[in-house]
Backbone atoms as SQL, in Angstrom:
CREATE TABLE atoms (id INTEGER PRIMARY KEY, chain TEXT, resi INTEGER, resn TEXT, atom TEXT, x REAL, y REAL, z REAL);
INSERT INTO atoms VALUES
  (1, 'A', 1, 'UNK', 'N', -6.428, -14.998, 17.396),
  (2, 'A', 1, 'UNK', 'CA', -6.277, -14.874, 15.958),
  (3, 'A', 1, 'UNK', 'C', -6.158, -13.404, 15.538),
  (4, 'A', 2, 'UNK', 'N', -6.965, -12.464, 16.530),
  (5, 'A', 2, 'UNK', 'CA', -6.869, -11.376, 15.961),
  (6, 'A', 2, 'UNK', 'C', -5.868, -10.542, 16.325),
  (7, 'A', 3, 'UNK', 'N', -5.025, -11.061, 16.852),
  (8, 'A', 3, 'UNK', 'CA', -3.726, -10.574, 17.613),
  (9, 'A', 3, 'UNK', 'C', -2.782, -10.770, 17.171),
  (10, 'A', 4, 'UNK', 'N', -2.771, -12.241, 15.760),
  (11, 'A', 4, 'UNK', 'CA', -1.600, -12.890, 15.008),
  (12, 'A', 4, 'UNK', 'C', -2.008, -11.641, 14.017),
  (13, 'A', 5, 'UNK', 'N', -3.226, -11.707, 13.272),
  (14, 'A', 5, 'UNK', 'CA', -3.486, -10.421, 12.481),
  (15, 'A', 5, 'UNK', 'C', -2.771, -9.566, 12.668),
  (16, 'A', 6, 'UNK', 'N', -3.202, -8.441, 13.782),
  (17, 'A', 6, 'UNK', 'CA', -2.704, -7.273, 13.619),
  (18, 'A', 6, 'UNK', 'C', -0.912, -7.462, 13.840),
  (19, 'A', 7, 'UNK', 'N', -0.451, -8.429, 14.183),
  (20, 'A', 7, 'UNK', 'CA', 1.075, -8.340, 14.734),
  (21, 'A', 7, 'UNK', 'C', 1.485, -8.355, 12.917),
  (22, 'A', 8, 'UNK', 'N', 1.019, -9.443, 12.013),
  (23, 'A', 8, 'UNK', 'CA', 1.269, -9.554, 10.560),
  (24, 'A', 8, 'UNK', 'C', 1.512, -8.675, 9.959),
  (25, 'A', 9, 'UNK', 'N', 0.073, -7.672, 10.628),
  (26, 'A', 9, 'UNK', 'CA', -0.311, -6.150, 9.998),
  (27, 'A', 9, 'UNK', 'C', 1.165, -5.305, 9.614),
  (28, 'A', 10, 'UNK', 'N', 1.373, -5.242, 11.175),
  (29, 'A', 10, 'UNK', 'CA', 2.524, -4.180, 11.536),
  (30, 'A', 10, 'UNK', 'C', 3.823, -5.212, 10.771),
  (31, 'A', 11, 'UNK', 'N', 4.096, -6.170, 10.417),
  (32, 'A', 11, 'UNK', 'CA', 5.329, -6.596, 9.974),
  (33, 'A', 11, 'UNK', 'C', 5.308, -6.597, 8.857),
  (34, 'A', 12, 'UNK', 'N', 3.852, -6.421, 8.273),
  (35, 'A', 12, 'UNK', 'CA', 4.168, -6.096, 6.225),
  (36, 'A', 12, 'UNK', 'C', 4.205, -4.541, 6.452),
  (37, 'A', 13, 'UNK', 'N', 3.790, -3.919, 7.366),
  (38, 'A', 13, 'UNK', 'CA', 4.115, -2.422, 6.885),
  (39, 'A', 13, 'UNK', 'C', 5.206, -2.099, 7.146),
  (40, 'A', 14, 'UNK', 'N', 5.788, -2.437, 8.197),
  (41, 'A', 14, 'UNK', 'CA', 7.401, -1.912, 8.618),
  (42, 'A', 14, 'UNK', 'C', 8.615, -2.740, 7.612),
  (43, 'A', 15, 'UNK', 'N', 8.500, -4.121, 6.801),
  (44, 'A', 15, 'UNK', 'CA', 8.722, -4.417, 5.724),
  (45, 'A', 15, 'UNK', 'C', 8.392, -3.388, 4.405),
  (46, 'A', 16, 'UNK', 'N', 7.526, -2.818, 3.793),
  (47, 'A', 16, 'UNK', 'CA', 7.669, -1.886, 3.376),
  (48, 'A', 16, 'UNK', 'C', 8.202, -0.509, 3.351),
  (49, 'A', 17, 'UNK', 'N', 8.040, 0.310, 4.487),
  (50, 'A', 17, 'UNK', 'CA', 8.435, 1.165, 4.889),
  (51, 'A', 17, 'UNK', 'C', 10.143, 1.175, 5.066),
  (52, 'A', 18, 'UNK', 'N', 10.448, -0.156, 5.447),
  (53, 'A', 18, 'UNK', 'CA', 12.151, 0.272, 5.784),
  (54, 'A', 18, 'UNK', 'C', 13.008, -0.162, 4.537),
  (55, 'A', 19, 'UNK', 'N', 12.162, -1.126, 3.886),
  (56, 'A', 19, 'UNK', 'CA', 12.847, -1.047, 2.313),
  (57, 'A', 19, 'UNK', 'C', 12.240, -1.265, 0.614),
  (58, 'A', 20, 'UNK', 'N', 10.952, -1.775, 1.009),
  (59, 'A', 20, 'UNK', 'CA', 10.111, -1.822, -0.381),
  (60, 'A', 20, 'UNK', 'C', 10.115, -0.076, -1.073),
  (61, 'A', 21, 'UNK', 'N', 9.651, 0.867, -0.031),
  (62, 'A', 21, 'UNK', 'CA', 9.048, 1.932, -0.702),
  (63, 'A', 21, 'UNK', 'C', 10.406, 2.482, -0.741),
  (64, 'A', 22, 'UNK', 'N', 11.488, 2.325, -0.944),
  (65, 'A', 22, 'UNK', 'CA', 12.657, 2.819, -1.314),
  (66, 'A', 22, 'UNK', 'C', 13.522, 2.051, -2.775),
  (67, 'A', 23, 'UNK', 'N', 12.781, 1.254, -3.005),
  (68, 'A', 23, 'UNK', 'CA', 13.132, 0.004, -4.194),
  (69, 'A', 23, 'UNK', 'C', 13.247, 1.747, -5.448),
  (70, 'A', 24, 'UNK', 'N', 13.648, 1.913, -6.367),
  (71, 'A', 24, 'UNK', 'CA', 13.268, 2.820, -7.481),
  (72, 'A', 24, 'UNK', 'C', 12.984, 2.004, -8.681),
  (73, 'A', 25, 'UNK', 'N', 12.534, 0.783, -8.373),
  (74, 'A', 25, 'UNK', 'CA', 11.557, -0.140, -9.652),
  (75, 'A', 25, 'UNK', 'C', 10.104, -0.123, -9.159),
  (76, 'A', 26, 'UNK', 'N', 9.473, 0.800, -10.030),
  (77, 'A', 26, 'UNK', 'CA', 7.836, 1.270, -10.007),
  (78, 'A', 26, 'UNK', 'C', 7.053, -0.005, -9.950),
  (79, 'A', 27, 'UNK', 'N', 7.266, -0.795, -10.617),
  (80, 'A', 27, 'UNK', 'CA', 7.063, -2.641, -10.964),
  (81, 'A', 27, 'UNK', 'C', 7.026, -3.193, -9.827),
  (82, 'A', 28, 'UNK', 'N', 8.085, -3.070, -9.296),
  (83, 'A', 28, 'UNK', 'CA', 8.169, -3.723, -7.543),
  (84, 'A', 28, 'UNK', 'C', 7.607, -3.070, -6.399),
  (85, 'A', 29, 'UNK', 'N', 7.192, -1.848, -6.251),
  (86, 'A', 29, 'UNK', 'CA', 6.117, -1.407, -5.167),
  (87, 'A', 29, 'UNK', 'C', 5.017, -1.573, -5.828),
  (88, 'A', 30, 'UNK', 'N', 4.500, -1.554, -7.008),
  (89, 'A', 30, 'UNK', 'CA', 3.202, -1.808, -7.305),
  (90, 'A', 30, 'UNK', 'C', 2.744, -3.205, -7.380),
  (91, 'A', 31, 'UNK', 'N', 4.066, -4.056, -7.358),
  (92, 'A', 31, 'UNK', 'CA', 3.302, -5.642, -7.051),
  (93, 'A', 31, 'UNK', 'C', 3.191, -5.854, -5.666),
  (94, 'A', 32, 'UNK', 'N', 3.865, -5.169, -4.429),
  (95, 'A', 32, 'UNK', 'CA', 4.523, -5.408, -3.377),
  (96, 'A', 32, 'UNK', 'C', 2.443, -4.568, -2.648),
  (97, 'A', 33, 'UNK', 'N', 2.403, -3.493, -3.295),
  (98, 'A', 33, 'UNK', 'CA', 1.081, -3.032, -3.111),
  (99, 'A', 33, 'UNK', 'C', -0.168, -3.388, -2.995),
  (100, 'A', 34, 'UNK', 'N', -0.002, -4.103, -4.550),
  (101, 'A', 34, 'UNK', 'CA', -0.934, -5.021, -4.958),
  (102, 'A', 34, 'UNK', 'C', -1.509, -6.216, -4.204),
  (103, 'A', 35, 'UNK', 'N', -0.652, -6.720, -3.593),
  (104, 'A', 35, 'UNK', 'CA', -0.150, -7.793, -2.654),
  (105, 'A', 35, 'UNK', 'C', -0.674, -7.567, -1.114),
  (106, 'A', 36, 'UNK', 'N', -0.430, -6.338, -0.780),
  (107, 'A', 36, 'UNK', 'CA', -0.952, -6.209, 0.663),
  (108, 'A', 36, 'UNK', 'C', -1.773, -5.162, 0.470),
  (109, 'A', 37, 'UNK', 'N', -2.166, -4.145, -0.139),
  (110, 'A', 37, 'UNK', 'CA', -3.085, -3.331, 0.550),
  (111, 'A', 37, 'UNK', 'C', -4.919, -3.618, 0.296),
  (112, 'A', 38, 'UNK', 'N', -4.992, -4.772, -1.060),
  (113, 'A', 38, 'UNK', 'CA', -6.359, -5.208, -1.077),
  (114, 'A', 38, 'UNK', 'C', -6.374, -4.690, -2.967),
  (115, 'A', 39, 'UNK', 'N', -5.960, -3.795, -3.178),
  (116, 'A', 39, 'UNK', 'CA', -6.706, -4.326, -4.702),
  (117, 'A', 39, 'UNK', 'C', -5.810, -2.932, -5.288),
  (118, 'A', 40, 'UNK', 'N', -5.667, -3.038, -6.495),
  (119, 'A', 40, 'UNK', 'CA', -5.110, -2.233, -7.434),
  (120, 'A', 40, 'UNK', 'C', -5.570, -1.888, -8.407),
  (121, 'A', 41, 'UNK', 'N', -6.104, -1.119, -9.950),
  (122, 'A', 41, 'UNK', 'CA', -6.501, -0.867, -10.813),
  (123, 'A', 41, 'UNK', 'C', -5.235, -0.680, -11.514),
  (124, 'A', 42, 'UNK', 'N', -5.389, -0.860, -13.101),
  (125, 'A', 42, 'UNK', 'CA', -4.622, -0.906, -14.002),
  (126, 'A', 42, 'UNK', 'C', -3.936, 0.324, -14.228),
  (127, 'A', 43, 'UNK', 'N', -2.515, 0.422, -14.208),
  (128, 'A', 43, 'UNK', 'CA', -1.529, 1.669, -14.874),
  (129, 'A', 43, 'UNK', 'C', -1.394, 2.761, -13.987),
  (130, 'A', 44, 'UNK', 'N', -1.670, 2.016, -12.466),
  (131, 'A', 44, 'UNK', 'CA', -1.261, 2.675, -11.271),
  (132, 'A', 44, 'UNK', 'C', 0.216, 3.265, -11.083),
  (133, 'A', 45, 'UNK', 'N', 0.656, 4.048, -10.457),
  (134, 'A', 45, 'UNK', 'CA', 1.881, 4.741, -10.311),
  (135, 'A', 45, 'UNK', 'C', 1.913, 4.780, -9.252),
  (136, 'A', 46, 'UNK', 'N', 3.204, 4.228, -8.277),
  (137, 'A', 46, 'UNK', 'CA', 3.290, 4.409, -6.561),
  (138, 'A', 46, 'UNK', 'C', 4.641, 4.903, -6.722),
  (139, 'A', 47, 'UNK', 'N', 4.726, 6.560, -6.477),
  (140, 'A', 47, 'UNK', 'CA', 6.506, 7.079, -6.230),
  (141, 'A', 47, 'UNK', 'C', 6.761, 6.441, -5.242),
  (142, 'A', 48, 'UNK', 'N', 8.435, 6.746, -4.629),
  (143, 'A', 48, 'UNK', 'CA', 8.887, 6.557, -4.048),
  (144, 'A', 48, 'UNK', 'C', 8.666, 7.045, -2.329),
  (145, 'A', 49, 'UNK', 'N', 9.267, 6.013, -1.769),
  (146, 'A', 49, 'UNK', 'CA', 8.587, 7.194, -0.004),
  (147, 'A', 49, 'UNK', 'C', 7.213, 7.125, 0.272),
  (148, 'A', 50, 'UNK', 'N', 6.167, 6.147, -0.710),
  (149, 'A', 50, 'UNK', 'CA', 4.744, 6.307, 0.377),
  (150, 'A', 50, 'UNK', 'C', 4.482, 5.082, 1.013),
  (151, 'A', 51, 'UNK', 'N', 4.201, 5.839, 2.674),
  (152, 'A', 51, 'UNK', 'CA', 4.113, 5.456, 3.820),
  (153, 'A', 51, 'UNK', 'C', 2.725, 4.108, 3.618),
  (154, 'A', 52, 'UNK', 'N', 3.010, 3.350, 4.059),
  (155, 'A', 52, 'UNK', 'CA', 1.432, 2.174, 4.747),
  (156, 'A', 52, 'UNK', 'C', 1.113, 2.414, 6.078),
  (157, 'A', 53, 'UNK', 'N', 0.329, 2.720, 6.636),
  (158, 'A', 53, 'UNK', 'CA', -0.155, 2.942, 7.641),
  (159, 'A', 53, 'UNK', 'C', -0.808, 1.644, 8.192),
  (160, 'A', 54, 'UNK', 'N', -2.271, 0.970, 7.941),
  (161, 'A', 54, 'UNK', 'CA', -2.480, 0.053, 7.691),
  (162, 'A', 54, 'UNK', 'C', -2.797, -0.615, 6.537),
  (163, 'A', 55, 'UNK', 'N', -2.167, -2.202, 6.188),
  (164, 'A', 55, 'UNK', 'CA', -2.144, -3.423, 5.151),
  (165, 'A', 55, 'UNK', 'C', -3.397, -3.558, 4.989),
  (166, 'A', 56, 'UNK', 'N', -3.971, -3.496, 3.675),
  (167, 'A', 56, 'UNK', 'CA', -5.181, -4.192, 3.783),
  (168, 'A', 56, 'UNK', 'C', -6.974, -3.258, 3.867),
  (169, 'A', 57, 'UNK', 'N', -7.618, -3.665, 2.584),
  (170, 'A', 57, 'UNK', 'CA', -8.984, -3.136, 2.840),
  (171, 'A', 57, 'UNK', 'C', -8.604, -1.318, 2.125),
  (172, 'A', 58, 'UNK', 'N', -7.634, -1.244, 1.335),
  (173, 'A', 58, 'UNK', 'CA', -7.692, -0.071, 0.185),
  (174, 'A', 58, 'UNK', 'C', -7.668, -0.436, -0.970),
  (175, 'A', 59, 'UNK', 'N', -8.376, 0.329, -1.788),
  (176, 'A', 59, 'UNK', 'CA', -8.324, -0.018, -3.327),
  (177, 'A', 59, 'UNK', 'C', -8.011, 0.927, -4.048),
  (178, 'A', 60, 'UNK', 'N', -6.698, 1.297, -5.085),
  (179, 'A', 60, 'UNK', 'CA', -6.798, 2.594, -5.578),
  (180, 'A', 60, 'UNK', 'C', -6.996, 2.483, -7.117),
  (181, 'A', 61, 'UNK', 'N', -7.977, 3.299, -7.822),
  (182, 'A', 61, 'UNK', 'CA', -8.359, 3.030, -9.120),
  (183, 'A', 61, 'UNK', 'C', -7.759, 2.682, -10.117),
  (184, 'A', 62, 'UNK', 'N', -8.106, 2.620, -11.602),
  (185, 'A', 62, 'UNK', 'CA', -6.967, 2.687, -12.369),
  (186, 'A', 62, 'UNK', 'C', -6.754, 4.161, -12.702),
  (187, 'A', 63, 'UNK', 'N', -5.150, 4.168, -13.510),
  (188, 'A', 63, 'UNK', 'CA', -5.014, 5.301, -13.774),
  (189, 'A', 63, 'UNK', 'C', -4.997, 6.240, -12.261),
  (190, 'A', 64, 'UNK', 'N', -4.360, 5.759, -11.902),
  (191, 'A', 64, 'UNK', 'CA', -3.965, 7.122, -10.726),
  (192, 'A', 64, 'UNK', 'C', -2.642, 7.110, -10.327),
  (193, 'A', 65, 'UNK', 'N', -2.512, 8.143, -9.433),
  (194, 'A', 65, 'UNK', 'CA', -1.178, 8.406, -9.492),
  (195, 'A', 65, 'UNK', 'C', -0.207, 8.520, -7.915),
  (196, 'A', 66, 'UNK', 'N', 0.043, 7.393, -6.796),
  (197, 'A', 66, 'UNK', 'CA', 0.307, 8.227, -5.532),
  (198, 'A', 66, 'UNK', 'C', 1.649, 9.375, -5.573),
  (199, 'A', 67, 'UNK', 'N', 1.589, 10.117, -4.964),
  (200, 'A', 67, 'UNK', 'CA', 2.872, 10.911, -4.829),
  (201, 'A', 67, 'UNK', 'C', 3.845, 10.386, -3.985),
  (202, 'A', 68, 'UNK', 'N', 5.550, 10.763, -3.712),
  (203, 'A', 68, 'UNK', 'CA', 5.849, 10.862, -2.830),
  (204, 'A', 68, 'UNK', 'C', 5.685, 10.980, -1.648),
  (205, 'A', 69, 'UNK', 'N', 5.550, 10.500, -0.596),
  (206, 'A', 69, 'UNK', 'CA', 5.640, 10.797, 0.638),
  (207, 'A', 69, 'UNK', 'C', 4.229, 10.981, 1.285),
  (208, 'A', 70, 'UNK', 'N', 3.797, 10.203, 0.389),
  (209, 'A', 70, 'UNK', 'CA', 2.274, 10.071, 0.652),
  (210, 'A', 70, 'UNK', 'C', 1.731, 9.293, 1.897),
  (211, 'A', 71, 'UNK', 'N', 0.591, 9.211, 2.593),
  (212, 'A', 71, 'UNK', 'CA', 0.290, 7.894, 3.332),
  (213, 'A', 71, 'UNK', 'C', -0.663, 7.209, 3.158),
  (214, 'A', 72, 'UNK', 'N', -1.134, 5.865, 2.945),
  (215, 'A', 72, 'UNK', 'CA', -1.848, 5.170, 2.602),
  (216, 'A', 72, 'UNK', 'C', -2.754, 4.332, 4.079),
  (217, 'A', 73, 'UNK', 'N', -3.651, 4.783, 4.196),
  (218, 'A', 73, 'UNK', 'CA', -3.977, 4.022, 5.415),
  (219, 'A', 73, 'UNK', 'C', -5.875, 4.100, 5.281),
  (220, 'A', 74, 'UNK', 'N', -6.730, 3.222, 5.851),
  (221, 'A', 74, 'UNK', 'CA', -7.439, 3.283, 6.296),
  (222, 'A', 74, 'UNK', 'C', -8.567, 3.334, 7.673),
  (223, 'A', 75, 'UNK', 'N', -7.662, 3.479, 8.906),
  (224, 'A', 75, 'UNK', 'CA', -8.220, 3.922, 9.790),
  (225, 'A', 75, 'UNK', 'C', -9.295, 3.163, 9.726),
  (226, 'A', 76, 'UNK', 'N', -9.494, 1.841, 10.319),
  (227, 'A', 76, 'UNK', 'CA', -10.410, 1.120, 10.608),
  (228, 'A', 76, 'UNK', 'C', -12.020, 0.747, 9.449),
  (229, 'A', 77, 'UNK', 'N', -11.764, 1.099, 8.292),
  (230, 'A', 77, 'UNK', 'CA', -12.704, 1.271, 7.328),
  (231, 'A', 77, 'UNK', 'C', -12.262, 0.812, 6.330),
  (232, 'A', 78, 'UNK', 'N', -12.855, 0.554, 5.168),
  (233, 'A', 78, 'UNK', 'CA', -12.089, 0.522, 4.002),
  (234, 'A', 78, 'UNK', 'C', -12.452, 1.750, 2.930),
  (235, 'A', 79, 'UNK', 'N', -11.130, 1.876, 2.306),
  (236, 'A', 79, 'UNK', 'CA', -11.178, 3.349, 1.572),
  (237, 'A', 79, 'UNK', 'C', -10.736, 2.949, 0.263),
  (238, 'A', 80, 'UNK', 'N', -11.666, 3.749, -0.842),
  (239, 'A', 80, 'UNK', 'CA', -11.558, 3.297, -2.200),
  (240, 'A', 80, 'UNK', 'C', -11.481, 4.396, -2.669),
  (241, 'A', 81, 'UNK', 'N', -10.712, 4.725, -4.019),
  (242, 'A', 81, 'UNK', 'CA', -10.353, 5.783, -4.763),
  (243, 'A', 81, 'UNK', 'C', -10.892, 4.850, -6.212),
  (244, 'A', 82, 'UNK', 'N', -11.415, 5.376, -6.626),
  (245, 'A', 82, 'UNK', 'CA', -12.230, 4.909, -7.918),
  (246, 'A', 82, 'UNK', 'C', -12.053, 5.963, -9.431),
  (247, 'A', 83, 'UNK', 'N', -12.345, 5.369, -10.015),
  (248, 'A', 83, 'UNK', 'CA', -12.013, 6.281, -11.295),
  (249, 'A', 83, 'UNK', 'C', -13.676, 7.193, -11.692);
């Protein structure tokens, strides 16, 4: 099971990476976000070009902002950006 996991893992991120985070509708990476990385806060902003590292178990506050070319990952933990 934990092997179907991580294979999932790697196929929503390389699904993102080769064409979600290139979409230029802010609407559609932030639902596409919302969706896999574990939780979102209200009036979030995801530019264009940021990387997923690993799906799952991040939360980023409301009101924030990712940049370009950013990477989003948690390295075996879960990582929260809070307001």
């Amino acid at each position: 099971m934990a092997g179907l996991r991580s294979k999932l893992g790697l196929f929503v991120r390389d699904v993102w990476d080769l064409g979600v985070c290139h979409i230029p509708l802010r609407h559609v990476r932030r639902w596409w976000l919302r969706a896999v990385l574990g939780g979102m806060g209200e009036d979030v902003s995801v530019l264009m070009h940021v990387h997923v590292m690993e799906p799952g178990g991040v939360f980023i506050g409301s009101r924030r902002v990712v940049n370009a070319h950013c990477i989003l990952g948690r390295r075996g933990r879960a990582v929260e950006s809070n307001e």
